[in-house]
C-alpha positions as a printed NumPy array, in Angstrom:
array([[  0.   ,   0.   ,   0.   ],
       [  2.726,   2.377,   0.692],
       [  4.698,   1.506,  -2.44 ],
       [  1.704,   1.661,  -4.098],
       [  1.025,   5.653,  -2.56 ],
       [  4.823,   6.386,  -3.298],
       [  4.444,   5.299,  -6.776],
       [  1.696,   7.354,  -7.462],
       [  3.346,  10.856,  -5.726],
       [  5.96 ,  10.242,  -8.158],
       [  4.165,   9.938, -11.375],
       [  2.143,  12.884, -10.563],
       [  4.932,  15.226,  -9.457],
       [  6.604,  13.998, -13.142],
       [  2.962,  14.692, -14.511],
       [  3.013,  18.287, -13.209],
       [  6.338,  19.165, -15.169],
       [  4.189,  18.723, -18.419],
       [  2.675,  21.861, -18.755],
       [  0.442,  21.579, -21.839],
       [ -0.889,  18.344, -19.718],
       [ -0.87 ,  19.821, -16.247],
       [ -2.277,  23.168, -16.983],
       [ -5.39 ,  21.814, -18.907],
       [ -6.099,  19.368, -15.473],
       [ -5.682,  22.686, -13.235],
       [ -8.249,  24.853, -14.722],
       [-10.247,  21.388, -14.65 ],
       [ -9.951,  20.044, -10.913],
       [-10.423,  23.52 ,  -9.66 ],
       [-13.654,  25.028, -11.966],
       [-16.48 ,  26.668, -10.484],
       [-19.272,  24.08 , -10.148],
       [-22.125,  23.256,  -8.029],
       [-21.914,  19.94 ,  -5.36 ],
       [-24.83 ,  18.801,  -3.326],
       [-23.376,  17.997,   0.288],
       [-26.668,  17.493,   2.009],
       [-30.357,  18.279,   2.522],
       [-29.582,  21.459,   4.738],
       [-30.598,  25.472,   3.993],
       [-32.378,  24.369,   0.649],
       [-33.399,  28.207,   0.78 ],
       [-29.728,  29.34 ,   0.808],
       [-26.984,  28.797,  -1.829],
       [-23.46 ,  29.484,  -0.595],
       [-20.409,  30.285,  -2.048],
       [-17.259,  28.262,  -1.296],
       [-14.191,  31.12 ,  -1.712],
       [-11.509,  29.207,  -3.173],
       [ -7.676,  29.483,  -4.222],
       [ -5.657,  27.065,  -5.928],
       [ -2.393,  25.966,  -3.782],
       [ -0.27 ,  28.382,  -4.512],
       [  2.535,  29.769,  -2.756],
       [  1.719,  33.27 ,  -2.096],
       [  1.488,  35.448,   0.962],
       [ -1.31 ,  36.541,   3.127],
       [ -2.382,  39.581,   1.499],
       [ -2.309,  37.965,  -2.126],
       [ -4.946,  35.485,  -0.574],
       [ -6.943,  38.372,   0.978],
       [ -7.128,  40.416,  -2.039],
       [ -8.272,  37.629,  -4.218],
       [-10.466,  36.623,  -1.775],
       [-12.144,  40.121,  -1.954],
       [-12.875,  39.896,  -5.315],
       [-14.845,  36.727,  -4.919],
       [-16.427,  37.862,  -2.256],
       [-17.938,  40.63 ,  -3.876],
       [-18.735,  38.333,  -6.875],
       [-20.951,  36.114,  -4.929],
       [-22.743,  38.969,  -2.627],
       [-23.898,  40.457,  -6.538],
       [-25.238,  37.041,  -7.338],
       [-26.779,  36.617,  -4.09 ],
       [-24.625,  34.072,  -2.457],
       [-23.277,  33.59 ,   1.061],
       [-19.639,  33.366,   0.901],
       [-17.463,  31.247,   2.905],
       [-13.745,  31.067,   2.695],
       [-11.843,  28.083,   2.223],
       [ -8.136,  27.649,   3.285],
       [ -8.597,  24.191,   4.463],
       [ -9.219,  21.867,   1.578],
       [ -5.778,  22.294,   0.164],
       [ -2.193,  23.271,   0.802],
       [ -1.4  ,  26.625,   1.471],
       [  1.391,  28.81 ,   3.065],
       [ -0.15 ,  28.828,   6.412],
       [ -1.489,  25.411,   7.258],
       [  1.06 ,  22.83 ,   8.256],
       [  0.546,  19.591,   6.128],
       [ -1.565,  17.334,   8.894],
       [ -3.976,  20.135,   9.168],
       [ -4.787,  20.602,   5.511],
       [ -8.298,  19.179,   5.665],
       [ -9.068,  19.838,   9.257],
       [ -8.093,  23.014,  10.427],
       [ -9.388,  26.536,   8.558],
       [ -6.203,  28.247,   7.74 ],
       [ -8.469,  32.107,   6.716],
       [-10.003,  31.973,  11.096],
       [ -6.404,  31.892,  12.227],
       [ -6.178,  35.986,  11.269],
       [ -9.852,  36.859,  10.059],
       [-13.859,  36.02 ,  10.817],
       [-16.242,  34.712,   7.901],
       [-17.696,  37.37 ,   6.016],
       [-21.002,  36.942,   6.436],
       [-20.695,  34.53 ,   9.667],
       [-20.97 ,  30.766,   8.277],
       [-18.13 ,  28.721,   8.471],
       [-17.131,  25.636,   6.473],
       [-18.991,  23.359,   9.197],
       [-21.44 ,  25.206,   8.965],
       [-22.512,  24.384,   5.945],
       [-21.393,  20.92 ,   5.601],
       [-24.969,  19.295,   4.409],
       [-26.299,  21.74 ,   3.046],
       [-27.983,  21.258,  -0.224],
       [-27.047,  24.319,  -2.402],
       [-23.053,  24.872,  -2.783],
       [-20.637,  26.338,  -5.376],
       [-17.347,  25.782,  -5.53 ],
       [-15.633,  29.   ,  -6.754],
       [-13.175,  28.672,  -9.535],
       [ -9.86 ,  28.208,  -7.717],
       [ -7.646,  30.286, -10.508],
       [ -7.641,  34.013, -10.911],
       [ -9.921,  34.249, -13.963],
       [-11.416,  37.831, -15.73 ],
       [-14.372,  37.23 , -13.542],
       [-12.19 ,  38.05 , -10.342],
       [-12.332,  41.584,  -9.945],
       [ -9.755,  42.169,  -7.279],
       [ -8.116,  45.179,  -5.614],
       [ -3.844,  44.956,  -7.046],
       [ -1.461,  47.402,  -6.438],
       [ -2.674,  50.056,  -9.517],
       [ -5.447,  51.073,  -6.936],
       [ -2.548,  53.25 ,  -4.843],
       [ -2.704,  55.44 ,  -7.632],
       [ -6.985,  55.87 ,  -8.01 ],
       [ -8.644,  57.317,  -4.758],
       [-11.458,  56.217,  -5.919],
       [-10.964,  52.453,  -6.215],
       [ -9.201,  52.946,  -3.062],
       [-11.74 ,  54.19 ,  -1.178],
       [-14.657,  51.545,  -2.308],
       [-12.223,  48.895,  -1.554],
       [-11.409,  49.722,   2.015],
       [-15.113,  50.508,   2.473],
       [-15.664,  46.832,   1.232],
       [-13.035,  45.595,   3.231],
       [-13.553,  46.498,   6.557],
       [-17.412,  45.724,   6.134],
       [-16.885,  42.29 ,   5.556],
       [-13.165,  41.379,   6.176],
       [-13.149,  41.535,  10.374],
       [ -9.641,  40.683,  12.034],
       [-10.183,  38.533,  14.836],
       [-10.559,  39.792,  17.916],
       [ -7.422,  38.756,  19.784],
       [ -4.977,  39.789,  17.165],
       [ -6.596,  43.472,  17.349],
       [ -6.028,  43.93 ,  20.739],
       [ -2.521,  42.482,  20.738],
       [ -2.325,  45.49 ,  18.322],
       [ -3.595,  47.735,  20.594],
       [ -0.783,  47.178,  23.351],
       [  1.707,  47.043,  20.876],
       [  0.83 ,  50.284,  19.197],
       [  1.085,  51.778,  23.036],
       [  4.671,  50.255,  23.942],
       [  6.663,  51.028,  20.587],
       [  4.814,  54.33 ,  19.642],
       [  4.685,  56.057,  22.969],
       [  1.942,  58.431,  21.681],
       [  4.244,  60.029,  19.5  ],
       [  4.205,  61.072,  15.527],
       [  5.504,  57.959,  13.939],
       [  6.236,  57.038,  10.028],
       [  5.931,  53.474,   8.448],
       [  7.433,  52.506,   6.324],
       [  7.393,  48.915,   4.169],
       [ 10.28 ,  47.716,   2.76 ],
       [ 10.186,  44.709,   0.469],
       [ 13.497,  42.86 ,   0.006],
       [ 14.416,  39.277,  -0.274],
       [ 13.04 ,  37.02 ,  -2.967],
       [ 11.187,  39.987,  -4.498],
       [ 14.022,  42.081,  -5.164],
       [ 16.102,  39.1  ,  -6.051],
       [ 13.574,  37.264,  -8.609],
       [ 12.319,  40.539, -10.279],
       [  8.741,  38.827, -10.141],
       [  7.448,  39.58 , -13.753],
       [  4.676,  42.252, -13.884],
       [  5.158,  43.534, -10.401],
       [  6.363,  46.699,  -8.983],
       [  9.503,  47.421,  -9.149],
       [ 11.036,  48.319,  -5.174],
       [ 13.211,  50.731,  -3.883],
       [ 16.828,  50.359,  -3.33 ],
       [ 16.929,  50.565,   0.904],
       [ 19.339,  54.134,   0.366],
       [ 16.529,  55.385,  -1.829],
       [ 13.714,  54.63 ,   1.24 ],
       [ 16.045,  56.   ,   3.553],
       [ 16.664,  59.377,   2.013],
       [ 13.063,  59.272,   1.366],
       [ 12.41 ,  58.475,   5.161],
       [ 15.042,  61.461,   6.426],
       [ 12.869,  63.752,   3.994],
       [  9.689,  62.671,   5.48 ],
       [ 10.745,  62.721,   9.063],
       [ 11.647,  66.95 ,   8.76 ],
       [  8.977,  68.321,   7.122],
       [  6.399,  66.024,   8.994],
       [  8.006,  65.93 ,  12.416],
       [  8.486,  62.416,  12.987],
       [  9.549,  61.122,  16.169],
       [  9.79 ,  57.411,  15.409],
       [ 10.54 ,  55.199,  12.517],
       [  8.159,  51.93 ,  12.218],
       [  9.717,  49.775,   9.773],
       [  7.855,  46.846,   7.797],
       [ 10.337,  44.31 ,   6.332],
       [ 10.694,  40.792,   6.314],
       [ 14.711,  41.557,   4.921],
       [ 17.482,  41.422,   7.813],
       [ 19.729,  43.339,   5.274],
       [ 17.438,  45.599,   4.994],
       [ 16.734,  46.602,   8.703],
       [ 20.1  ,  46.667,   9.716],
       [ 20.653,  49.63 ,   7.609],
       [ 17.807,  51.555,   9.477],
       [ 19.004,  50.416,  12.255],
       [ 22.372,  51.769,  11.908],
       [ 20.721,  55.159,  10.291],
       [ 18.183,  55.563,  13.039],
       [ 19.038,  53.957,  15.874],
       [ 16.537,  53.798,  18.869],
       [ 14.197,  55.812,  16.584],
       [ 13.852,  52.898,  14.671],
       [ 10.78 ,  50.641,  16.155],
       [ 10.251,  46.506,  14.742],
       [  8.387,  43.575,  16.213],
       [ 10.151,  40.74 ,  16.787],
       [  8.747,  39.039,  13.677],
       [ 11.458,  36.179,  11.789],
       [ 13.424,  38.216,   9.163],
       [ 15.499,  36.391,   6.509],
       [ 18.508,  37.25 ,   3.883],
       [ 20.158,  36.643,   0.221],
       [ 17.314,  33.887,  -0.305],
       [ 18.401,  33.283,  -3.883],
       [ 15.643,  31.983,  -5.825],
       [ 13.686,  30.426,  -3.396],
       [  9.983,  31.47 ,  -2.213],
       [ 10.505,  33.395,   1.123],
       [  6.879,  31.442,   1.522],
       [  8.843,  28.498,   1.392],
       [ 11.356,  29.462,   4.099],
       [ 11.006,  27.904,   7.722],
       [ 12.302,  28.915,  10.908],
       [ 12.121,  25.414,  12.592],
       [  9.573,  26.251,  15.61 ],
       [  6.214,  24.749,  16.737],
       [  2.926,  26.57 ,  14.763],
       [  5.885,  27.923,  12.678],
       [  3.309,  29.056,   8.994],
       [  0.668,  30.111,  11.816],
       [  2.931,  32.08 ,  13.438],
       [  4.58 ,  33.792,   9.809],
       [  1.243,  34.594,   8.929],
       [ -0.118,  36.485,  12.334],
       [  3.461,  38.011,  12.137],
       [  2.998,  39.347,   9.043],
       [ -0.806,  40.663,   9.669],
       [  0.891,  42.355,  12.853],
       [  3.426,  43.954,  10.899],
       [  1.244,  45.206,   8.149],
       [ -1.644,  46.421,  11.279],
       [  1.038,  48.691,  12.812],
       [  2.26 ,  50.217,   9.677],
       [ -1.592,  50.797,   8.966],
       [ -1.55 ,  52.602,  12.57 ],
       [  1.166,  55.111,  12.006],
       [  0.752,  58.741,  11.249],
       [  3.067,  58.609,   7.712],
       [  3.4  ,  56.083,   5.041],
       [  6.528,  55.824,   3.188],
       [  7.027,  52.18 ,   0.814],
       [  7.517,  50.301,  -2.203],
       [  3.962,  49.717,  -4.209],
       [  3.4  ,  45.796,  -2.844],
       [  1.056,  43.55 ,  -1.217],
       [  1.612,  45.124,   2.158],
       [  1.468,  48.486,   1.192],
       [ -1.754,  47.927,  -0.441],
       [ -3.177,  46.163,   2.795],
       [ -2.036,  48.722,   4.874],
       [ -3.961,  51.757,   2.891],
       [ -7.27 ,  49.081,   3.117],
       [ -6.549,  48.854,   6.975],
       [ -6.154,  52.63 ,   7.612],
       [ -8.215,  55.546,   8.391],
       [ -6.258,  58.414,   7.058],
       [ -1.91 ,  59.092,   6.472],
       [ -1.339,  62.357,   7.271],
       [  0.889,  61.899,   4.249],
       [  1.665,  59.094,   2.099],
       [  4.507,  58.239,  -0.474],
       [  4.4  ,  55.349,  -2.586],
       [  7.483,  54.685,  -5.226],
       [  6.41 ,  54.866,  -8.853],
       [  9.641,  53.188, -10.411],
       [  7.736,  50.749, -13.184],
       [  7.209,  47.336, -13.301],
       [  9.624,  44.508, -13.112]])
């Protein structure tokens, strides 16, 4: 039996190297279609939030999730998002299955969970690729106010952190701020700025942030510095620029990760994906919570204009696209 299990990992991992066979199966196993898993709410018809496995970060799921979201309220559906039926960056592999990866860091939209809807009669399973009917906030909506603003609207109606993460927020925003004038800033380094990821924004060099930073700091009177990086390079160079200005959590930072996926990187502790993922949502919540915004256009910077109520001032680079 276990031969048997081995043998068929292995001809499907050389199947997924064929790409004009493994792309066709893709799109198939994860279409939108409708399943019967029971008798239950024969009134309702829900609407199971998907994503392919994939290995992306937090905010990529978020914002994809949004667009589905929205999707299915115009159609009438009830949404319910699914991180549990398949691998993703945040589950750790004997959970996949049992354990919902999206209530680690956020509620249900509209309140029904995946148990909650378990035999219930009317189900669609949302198209697990990012397809034209996706309508999702990206990182072009830092330039239109207007797509920001009916985003973030949309987003903090339906997308509610949980509870306990916000008020670990809370003290932390009163021990590293103090009360006074503080700038974020998000600085994305490691695999992004080593891969070039095709299509995406191209980042800041650190000196270019810093300058940027000093600039900011004057004419806005800045006290602190809150800086949002997951690159160690990268934050000892504020560090040695700003010294005990310079506020950080004590979120896992990494270096020169060459080509792999910083998704893919582990730090060897217990809960270790849980823990990358509330680390990150931290991270992105206090920059979100500071006075100024200075950053690279990316994921987190996008999150952290959904999450606030109002920069003072903001700066986002314009330097093209990778």
């Amino acid at each position: 039996m276990i031969l048997r299990e081995k043998k068929r990992v292995k001809v499907k991992r050389i199947l997924q190297k064929i790409k004009f066979l493994n792309e066709p199966y893709t799109r198939w196993k994860w279409r939108e279609r409708r399943v019967t898993w029971g008798t239950e709410n024969p009134d309702k018809t829900f609407f199971v939030v998907r994503r392919a496995t994939s290995k992306v970060g937090l905010f990529s799921l978020v914002m994809t999730n949004m667009g589905l979201v929205r999707y299915a309220l115009k159609q009438g559906y009830i949404p319910v998002i699914d991180m549990q039926s398949n691998q993703n960056t945040y589950l750790e592999d004997s959970q996949v299955g049992h354990v919902n990866a999206w209530e680690f860091y956020f509620e249900q939209p509209c309140g029904y969970s995946l148990k909650d809807i378990q035999r219930s009669k009317n189900i669609i399973l949302s198209d697990g690729m990012i397809t034209d009917r996706n309508i999702f906030p990206t990182y072009q909506i830092v330039k239109d106010e207007n797509q920001l603003l009916d985003w973030k609207n949309f987003f903090q109606r339906y997308f509610c952190i949980k509870a306990d993460i916000l008020r670990e927020i809370e003290a932390l925003k009163k021990d590293m701020f103090l009360g006074k004038k503080t700038l974020g800033v998000l600085c994305r380094g490691t695999d992004y700025t080593e891969q070039h990821p095709k299509n995406h924004p191209i980042q800041p060099e650190v000196l270019e942030l810093i300058k940027k930073v000093k600039e900011t700091m004057e004419e806005w009177d800045c006290e602190y510095i809150y800086l949002a990086t997951e690159d160690e390079g990268a934050y000892r160079q504020f560090k040695k620029e700003f010294g005990d200005n310079l506020r950080v959590t004590e979120a896992k930072r990494c270096e020169k990760v060459g080509d792999v996926n910083i998704n893919d990187i582990s730090y060897k502790r217990d809960h270790d994906r849980y823990l990358k993922g509330k680390e990150y949502l931290i991270n992105i919540l206090l920059l979100s919570e500071c006075d100024c915004l200075v950053a690279g256009n990316a994921g987190g910077t996008v999150a952290a204009l959904l999450l606030n109520q109002k920069y003072d001032y903001k700066f986002i680079f314009d330097l093209g696209i990778y």
